[in-house]
C-alpha positions as CSV (number, residue, x, y, z in Angstrom):
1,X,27.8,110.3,33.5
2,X,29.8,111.5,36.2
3,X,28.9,109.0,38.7
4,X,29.8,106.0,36.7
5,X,32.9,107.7,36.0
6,X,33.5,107.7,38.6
7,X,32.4,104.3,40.2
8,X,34.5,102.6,37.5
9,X,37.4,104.7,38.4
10,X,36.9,103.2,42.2
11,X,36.5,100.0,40.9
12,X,39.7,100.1,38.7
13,X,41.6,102.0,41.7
14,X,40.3,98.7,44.0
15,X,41.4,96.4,41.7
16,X,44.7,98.0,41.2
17,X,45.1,98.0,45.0
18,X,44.2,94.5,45.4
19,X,46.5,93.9,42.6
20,X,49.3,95.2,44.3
21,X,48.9,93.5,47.5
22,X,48.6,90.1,45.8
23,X,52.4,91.0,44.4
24,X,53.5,92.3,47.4
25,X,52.0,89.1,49.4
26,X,53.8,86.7,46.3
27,X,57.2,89.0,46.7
28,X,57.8,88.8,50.6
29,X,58.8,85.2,50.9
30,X,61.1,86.2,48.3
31,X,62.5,88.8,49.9
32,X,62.5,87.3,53.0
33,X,64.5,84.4,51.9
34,X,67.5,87.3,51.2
35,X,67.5,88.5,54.6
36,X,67.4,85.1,56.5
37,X,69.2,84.9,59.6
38,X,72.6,83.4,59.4
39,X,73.8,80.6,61.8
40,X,75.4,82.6,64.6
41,X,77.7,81.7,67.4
42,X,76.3,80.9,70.6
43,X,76.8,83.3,73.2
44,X,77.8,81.2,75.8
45,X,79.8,78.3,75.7
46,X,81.6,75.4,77.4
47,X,84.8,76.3,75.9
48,X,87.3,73.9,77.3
49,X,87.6,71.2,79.8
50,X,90.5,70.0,82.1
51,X,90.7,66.7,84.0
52,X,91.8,66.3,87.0
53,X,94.8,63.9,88.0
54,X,94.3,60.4,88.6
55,X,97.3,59.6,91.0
56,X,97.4,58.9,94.5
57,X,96.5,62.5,95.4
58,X,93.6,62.8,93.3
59,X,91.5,64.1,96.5
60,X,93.5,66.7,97.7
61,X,92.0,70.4,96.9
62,X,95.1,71.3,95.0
63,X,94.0,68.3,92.6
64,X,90.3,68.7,92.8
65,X,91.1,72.2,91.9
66,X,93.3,71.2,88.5
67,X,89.5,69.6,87.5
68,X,87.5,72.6,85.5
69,X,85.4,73.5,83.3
70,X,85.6,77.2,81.1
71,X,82.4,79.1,80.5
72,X,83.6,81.8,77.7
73,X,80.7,84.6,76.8
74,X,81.4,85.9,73.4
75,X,79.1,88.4,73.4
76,X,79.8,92.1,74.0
77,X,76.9,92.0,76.8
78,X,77.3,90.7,80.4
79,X,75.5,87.6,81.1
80,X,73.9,87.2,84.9
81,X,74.6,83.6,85.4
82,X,72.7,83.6,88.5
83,X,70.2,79.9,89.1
84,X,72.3,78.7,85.5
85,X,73.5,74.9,86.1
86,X,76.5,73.0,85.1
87,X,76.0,69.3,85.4
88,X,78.0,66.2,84.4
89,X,76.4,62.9,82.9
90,X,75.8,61.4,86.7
91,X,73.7,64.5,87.6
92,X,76.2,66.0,89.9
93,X,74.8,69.5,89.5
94,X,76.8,73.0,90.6
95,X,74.1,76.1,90.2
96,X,75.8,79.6,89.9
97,X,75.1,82.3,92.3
98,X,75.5,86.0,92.4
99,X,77.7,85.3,89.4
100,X,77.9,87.8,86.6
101,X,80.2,86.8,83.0
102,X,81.5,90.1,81.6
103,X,81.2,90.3,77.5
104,X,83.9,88.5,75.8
105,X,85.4,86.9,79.4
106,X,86.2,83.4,80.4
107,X,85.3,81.7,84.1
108,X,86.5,78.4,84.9
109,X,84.7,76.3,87.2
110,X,87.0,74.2,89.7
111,X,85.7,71.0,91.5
112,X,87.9,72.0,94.8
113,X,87.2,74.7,97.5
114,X,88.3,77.6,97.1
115,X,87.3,81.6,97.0
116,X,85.4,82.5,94.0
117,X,86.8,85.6,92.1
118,X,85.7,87.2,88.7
119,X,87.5,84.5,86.6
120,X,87.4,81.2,88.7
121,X,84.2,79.5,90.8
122,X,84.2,76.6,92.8
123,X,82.1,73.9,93.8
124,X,83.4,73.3,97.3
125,X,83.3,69.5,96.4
126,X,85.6,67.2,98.5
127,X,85.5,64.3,95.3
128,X,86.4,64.5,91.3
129,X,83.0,64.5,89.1
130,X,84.5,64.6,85.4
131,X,84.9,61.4,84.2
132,X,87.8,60.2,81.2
133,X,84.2,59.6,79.5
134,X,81.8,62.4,80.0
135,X,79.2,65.2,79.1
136,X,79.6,68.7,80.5
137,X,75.7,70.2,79.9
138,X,75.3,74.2,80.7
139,X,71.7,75.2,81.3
140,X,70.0,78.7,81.6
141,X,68.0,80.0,84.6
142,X,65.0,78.1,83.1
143,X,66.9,74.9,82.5
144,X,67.0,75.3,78.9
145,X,70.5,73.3,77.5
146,X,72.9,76.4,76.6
147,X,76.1,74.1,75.1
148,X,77.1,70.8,76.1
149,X,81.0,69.4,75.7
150,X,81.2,65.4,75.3
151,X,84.4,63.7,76.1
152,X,86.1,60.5,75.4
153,X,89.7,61.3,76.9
154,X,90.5,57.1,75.8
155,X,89.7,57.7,72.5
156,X,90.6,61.4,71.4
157,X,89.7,60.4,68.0
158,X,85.7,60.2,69.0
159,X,83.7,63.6,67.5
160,X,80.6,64.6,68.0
161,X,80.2,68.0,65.8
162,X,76.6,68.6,66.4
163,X,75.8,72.6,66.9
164,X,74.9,72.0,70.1
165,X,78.0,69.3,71.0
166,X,81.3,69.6,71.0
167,X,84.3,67.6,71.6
168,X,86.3,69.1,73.9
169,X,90.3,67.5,74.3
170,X,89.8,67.3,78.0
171,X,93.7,68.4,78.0
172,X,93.9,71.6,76.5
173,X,90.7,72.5,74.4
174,X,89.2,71.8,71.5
175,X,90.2,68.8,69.1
């Protein structure tokens, strides 16, 4: 009598088990659901954009250099910018060197020549690239889009609020 004992008890403590991963299978989307990830922000971002002048001088490196685009890093973590592009609509392309972005810092990229220092790069360019109508587009060392910025500096009133876009007021940040 023993055995069957104790092949029922096995059978019973199987079917218990089975049981229990059946509710535990039927409870972790459940649970899961509680702990889903919350929209964060992007590390990295094309935070504001500045146009350069359009007057007679608009090709002297004093005005090339008033032409930029701000990379902020919100994260706590330095970010190795090294082979990351910034391009514009037209494909003119500047790739980041030796370039490290400290946590929670701010680089601005001129179009003019110049000597590159922890807060300010440039693209030793001799002509204006950013256009009164344009797209700013950051991409990571593997050419993934990071952030892009569209433009319309005619019609300020043009949004894009996309997660991935965002209008930037070419004159003094965001609208």
């Amino acid at each position: 009598m023993s055995v069957s004992v104790s092949v029922t008890a096995r059978r019973l403590a199987a079917t218990a088990a089975a049981a229990g991963a059946l509710v535990g299978t039927v409870a972790l989307p459940a649970s899961a659901a509680d702990h889903a990830p919350r929209p964060h922000r992007q590390n990295l971002v094309i935070s504001n954009v500045h146009l350069g002048s359009e007057g007679r001088d608009h090709r002297s490196n004093r005005a090339l250099n008033q032409e930029w685009v701000a990379i902020t890093n919100n994260s706590r973590q330095n970010v190795n910018l090294r082979g990351w592009t910034l391009s514009d609509k037209h494909g003119h392309t500047y790739t980041f060197r030796h370039f490290r972005l400290n946590g929670h810092s701010t680089v601005r990229v001129h179009t003019g020549v110049g000597r590159d220092t922890h807060s300010d790069l440039f693209q030793d360019r001799h002509h204006q690239i950013w256009d009164r109508r344009d797209t700013a587009t950051l991409r990571n060392e593997r050419g993934r889009v990071v952030d892009t910025a569209t433009w319309n500096a005619n019609h300020r009133d043009a949004r894009d609020n996309r997660d991935t876009h965002h209008d930037r007021n070419p004159h003094g940040g965001r609208h």
